[in-house]
C-alpha positions in Angstrom: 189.5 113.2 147.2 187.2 110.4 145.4 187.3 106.7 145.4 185.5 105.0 142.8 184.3 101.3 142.4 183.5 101.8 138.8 180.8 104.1 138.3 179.7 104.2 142.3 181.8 106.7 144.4 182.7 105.3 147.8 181.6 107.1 151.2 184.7 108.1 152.5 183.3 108.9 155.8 184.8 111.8 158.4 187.4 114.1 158.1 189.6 111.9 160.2 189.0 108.9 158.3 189.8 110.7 154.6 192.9 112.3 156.1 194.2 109.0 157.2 193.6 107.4 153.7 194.9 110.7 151.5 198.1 110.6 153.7 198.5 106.7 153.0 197.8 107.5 149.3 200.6 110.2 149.3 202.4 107.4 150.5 201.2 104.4 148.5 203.1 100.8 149.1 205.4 102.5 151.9 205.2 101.8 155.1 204.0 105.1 157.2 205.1 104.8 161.0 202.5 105.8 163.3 204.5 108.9 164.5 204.8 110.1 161.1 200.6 109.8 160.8 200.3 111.0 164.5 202.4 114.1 163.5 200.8 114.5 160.1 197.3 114.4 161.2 197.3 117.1 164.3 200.1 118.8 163.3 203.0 117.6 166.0 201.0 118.2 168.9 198.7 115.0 168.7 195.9 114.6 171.8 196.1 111.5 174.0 193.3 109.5 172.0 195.2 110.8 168.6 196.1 106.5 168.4 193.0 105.1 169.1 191.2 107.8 166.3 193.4 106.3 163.6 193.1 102.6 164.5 189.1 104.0 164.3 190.0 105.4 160.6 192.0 102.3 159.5 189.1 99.8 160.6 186.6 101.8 159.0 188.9 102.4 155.8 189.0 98.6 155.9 185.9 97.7 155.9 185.3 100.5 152.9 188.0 98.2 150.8 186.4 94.7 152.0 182.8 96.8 150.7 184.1 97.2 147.1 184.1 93.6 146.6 186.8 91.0 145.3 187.5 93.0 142.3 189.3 95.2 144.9 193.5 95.0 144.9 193.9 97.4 147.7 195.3 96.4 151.0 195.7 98.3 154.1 198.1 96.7 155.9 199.7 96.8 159.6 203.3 96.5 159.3 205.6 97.7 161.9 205.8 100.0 163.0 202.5 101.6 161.1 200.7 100.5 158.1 200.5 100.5 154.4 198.3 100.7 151.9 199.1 98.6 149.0 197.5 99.8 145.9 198.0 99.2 141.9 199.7 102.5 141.1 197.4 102.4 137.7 194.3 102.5 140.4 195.5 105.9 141.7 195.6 109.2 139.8 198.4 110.6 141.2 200.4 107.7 139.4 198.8 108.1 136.4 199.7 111.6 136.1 203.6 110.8 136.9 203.4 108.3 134.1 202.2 110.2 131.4 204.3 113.3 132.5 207.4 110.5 132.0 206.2 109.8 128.5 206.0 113.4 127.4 208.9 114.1 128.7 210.5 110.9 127.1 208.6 112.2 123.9 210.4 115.8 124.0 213.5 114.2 124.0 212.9 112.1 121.5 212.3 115.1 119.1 208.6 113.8 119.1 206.9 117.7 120.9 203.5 117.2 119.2 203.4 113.8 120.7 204.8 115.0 123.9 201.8 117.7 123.7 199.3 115.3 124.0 200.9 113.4 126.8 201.5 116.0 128.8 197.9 117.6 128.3 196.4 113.8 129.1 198.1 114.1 132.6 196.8 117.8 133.2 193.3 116.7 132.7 193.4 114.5 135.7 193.9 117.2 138.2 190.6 119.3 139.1 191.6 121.9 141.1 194.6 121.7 144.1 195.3 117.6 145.3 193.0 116.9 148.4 191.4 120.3 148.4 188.7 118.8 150.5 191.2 118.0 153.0 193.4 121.3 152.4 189.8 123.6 153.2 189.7 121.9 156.7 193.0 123.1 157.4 195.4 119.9 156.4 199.4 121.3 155.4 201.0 118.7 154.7 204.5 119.0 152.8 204.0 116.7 150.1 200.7 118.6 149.2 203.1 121.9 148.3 205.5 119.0 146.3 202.8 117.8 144.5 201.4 121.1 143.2 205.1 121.8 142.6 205.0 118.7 140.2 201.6 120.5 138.5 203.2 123.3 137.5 206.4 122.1 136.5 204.1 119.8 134.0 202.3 122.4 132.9 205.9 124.1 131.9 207.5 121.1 130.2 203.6 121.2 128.3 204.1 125.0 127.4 207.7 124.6 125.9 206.6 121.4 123.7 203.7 123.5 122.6 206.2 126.7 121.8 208.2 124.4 119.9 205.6 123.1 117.9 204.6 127.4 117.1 200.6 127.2 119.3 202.3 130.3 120.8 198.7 132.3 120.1 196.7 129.7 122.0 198.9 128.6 125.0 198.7 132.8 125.2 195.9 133.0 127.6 196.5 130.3 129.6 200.2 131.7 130.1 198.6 135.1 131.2 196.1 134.0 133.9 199.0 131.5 135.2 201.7 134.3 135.4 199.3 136.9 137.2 198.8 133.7 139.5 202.5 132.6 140.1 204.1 135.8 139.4 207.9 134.3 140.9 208.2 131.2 138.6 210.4 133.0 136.1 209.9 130.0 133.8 206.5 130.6 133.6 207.3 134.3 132.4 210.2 133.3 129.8 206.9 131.3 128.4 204.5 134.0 128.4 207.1 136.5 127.2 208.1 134.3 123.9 204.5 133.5 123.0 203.8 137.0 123.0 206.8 138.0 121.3 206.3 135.8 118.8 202.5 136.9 118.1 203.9 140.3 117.5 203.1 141.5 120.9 207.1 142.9 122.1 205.6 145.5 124.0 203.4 143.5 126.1 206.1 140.8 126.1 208.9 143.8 127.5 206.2 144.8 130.0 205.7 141.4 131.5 209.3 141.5 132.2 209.2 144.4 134.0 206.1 142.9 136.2 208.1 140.2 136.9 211.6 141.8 138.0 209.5 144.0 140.2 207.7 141.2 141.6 211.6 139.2 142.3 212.5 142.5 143.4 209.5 143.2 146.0 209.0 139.9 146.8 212.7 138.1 147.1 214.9 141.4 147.2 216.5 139.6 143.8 217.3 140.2 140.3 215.7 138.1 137.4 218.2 135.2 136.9 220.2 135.3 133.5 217.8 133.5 131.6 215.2 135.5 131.8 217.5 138.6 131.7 219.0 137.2 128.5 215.5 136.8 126.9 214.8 140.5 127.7 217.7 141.4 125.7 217.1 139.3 122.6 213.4 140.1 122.3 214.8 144.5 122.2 217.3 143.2 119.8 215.2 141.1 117.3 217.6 138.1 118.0 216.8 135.3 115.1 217.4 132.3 117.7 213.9 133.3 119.2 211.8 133.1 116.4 209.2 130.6 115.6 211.1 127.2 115.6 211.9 125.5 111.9 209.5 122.4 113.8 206.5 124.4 113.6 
């Protein structure tokens, strides 16, 4: 987690301190009752001081925003029966990526997937590595931290089937590779991988990441591959047309 007053990063003090601000950024403009930051922070079982620490955070977060001078929007509020943290959303990455991701996907359904492409690859390049990883490697797991990579990867698919459909199956290829070894159960991530290698020539190794995957449901979940994916297995051993290079591309 960074904050930024133009080109000068902020000292964002203690691991306390940054907690308390990435958890009011995860919640941005709503009002987060103490118990909820109490429980967030220390994991339900919060000490006897646990209140006093964060009031410590939230004056010292304050004084960062009153440091970053009156060009600064951000707010952090007391509002019963907690606080909030007012922010423009354009100020915050997090938002940014949401927006852009909305505008590809609007793009995609507009018929528009080269535009959609470039949307979708402008929100990507905002992430650099997991969200709050700082706060993550000192043992923060929080629930919306798992929603929010969620929200990565399900980008990253809408990206991937825009890009199919405009025929970059050969260079979305590697990418799809190291991604699948990494989330072998996201079988939309392997109907991906197994079209752009099919259509590079490669049926073999497209049949074979099948049979990685269904062991992996099978191993992993004690389930089948859902009919999608079984459906794409068949059409790639039968040649079917309707998975050919789109007429788009």
């Amino acid at each position: 987690m960074e904050v930024s007053d133009g080109a000068r990063r902020i000292d964002l003090g203690g691991v306390k301190q940054r907690a308390v601000l990435g958890y009011l950024l995860l919640h941005a403009n709503q009002v987060v009752p103490n118990s909820r930051m109490l429980n967030a922070l220390w994991d339900c079982q919060p000490p006897s001081t646990a209140r006093k620490m964060v009031q410590n955070a939230v004056s010292a977060i304050r004084r960062m925003l009153a440091a970053a001078g009156p060009d600064c929007s951000a707010q952090l509020l007391t509002h019963a029966p907690g606080y909030q943290l007012r922010v423009d959303p354009g100020d915050v990455d997090m938002h940014q990526f949401r927006r852009l991701v909305h505008s590809g996907r609007d793009a995609v359904a507009a018929g528009a997937p080269d535009r959609a492409t470039t949307l979708f690859r402008d929100a990507l390049t905002l992430w650099r590595g997991r969200a709050l990883a700082d706060l993550v490697e000192s043992g923060t797991m929080w629930s919306e931290l798992s929603a929010i990579e969620d929200e990565r990867l399900t980008a990253l698919e809408d990206c991937f089937d825009a890009e199919l459909q405009c025929g970059r199956h050969r260079e979305i290829t590697p990418e799809l590779e190291v991604l699948t070894a990494a989330e072998p159960l996201r079988e939309r991530l392997c109907i991906q991988f197994m079209l752009a290698l099919y259509r590079s020539g490669r049926q073999v190794d497209a049949l074979n990441v099948y049979r990685r995957t269904r062991a992996a449901l099978v191993d992993g979940l004690g389930i089948e591959p859902g009919p999608e994916l079984q459906a794409l297995q068949h059409m790639i051993l039968e040649h079917d047309a309707s998975i050919q290079v789109p007429a788009y591309a």
